[in-house]
N, C-alpha and C positions, 0 to 999 in steps of 0.2 A: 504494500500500500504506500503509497506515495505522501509526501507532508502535507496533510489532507489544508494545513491552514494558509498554506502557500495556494492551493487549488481556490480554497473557500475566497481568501483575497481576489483572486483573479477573477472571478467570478460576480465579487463589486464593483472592481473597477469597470470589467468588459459588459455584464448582462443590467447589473443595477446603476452603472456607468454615478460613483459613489465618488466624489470629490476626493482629491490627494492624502488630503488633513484628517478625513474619516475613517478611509481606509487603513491610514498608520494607526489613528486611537486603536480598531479593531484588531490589528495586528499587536502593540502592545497590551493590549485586556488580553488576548488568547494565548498569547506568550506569556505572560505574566500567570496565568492560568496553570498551563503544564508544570511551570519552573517550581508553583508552588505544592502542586501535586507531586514531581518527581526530582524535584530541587536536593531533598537527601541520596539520592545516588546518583549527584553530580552532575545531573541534567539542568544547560544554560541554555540560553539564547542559540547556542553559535551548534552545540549538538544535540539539539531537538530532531534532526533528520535519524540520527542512530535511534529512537525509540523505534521498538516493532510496530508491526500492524494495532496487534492486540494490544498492545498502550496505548495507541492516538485514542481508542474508543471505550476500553475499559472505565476507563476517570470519570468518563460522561455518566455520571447517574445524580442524582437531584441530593444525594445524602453530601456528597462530596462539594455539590457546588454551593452548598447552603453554608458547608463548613468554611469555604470560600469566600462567600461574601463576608461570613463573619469574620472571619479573619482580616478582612481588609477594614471592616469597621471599627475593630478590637485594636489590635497588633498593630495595624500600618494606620490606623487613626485618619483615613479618608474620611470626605461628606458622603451623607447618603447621596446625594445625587453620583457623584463619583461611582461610589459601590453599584447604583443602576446603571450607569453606561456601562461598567464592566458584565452585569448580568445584561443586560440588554446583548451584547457583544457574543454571550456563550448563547443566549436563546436563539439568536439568528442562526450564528454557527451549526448549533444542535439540530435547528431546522431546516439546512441545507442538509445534512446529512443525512435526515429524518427521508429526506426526498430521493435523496440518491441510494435508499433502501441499506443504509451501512447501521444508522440505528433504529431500535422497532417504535421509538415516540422519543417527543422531546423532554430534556429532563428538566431544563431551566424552565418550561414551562410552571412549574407546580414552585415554584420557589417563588416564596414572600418579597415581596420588593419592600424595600428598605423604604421608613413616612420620610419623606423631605420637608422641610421648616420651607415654609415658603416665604419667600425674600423678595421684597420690591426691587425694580430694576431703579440705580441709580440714575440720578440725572442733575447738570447744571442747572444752574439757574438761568432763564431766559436774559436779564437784565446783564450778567455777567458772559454770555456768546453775544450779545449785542455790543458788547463794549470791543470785544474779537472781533466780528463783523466788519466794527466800524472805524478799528484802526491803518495806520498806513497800508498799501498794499507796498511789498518793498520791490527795486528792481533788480535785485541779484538775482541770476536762476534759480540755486539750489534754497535763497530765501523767499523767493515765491513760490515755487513747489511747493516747500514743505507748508506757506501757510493756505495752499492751494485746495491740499488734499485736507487738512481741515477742515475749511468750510466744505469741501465736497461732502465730506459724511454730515457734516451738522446740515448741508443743504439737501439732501436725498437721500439719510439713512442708509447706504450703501454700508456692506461685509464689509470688515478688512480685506478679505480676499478677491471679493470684487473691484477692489478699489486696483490691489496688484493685478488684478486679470483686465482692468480697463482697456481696451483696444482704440484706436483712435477713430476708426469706422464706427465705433460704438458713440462716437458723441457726434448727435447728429444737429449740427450749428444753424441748419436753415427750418428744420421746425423745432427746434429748441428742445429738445430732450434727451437722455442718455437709454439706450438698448439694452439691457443689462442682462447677463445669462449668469442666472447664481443656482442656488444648492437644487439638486439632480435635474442639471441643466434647464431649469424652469424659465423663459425667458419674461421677464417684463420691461414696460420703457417709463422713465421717470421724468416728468416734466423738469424744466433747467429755468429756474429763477432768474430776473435780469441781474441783481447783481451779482450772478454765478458765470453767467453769458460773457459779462464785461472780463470777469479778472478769469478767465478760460481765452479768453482773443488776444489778450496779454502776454498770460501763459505761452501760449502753443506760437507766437511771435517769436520770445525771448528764446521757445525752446529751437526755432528754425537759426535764430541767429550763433545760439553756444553751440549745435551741434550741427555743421555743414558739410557733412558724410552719412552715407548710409546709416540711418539707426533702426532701429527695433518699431515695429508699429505699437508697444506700448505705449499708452498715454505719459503715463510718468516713468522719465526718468531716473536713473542716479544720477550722481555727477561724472560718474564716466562712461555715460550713456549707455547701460543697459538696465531690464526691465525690474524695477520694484521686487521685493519679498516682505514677507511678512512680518518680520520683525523688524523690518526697516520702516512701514507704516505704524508701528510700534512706537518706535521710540522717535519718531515726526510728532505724532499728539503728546507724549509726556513732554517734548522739550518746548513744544509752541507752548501748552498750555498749563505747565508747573509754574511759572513768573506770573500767572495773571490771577487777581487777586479778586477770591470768592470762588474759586475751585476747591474744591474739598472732598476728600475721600479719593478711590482712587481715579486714576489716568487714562485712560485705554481709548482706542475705539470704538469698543462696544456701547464704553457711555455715552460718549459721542452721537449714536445708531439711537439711544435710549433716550437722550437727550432731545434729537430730533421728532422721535414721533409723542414725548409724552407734550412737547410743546403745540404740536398739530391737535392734537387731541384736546388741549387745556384753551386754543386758539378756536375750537367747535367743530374740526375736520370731524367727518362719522371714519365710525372703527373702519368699517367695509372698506375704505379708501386707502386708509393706512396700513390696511393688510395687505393690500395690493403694490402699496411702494415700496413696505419694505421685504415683501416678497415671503408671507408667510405661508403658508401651506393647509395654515387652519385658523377661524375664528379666533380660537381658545387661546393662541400664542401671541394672538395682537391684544387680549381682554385684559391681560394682567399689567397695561399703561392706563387701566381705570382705576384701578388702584391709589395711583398717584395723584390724578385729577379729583379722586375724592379726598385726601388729606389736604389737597389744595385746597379747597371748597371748604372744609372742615374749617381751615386757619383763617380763611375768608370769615366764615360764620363767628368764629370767636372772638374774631377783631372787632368786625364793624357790628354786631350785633347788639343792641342796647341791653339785654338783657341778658347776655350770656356773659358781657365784661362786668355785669352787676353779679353773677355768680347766681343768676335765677333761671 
């Protein structure tokens, strides 16, 4: 039998066509898997191929993976949500196999998912991205880039990795919007705000004038003209927006993304719309930015209320 999790991999990328970033998480959850199943006789990463047949499938039973997850909650001190991408990772797996007739049912199926705390998505304050917004544009390239691709995500909720997978075909300048194909190649297109329009004609100017050779059809560059990664749009948001004063908690991206649609929402945009910018796949994943609109409202009510600042 062949390294069935090498097969299974291939099989996201090629038939569920499973973005880069996912398919690695699933590959360390299932490696992390065996190592801690057969990690006492010296099975690692690198000679997972020496297991037999009857090892790749033996481990698979729902006693062992329960002791697994506990184990990660216990011992390695993960969140539950962490411990469910990892069981989510074995159920898939278990049910590719299930199908390819190697096991008679899924075992991760029957295993308890770990309750998650559920956590508001953070976000900026509007008055404080306003102040961002509305400071210099500068004319350095790699100082407009990087405050470029800021307002990009605080302007259209765009993934980090959308932002690295930006194509310049994708930003369509004469009906003002950007194409975007994000998680299991879902494509949507995102209206482009004027003042996004303006410092983008800027941009893609300064970027014809530093780079006059052949370059990459990504949108953003580095400074030695090739395409963006992911940590590189990483640490663009911590270093534009660590110095500006009223940011608090952490830095990322994602709050950026969080940022963008909890202020659409709090501005009277309906959910349905904002599900569609930021490209969610479900209701349910756009619902938990109500959340925040009603704490807002709450602070509204305790303030200006005459009777609630009386304590009545």
């Amino acid at each position: 039998m062949k390294n069935p999790i090498d097969e299974y991999l291939e099989f996201l990328r090629v038939q569920k066509r499973y973005s880069a970033r996912t398919v690695a998480l699933y590959e360390d959850a299932l490696v992390r898997y065996y190592i801690y199943v057969y990690g006492q006789e010296g099975t690692d990463k690198e000679n997972l191929h020496n297991l037999s047949p009857d090892k790749w499938l033996e481990c698979l039973t729902s006693q062992i993976i329960r002791g697994y997850i506990a184990h990660l909650l216990g011992e390695e001190g993960v969140q539950a949500r962490s411990a469910n991408l990892h069981l989510s990772a074995l159920s898939g797996y278990c049910k590719w196999l299930f199908f390819k007739g190697k096991l008679k049912e899924n075992p991760a199926k029957v295993v308890p998912r770990p309750k998650e705390s559920r956590m508001l998505p953070q976000f900026y304050r509007k008055e404080v991205m306003e102040e961002y917004i509305n400071g210099e544009f500068p004319d350095d390239f790699a100082k407009m880039r990087d405050r470029l691709i800021v307002l990009l995500i605080y302007a259209t909720g765009m993934r980090r990795q959308e932002v690295t997978d930006l194509k310049i075909g994708m930003v369509d300048l004469h009906r003002k919007l950007f194409k975007i194909v994000g998680k299991g190649d879902k494509e949507r297109e995102i209206p482009m705000i004027g003042m996004l329009y303006e410092k983008i004609l800027l941009y893609l100017h300064k970027r014809r004038e530093e780079f006059d050779f052949d370059t990459p059809d990504a949108f953003f560059l580095t400074d030695k003209g090739t395409p963006l990664y992911l940590n590189f749009v990483n640490n663009v948001v911590k270093k534009e927006l660590a110095s500006l004063k009223g940011v608090e908690g952490k830095i990322s991206p994602h709050v950026l993304r969080h940022s963008f649609a909890t202020h659409l929402l709090n501005g009277g945009a309906e959910l349905n719309s904002i599900k569609e910018v930021l490209g969610h796949s479900s209701l349910a994943a756009t619902q938990v930015y109500t959340h925040n609109s009603f704490e807002q409202l709450k602070n509204i009510y305790l303030t200006a209320h005459p009777r609630a600042k009386k304590g009545g």
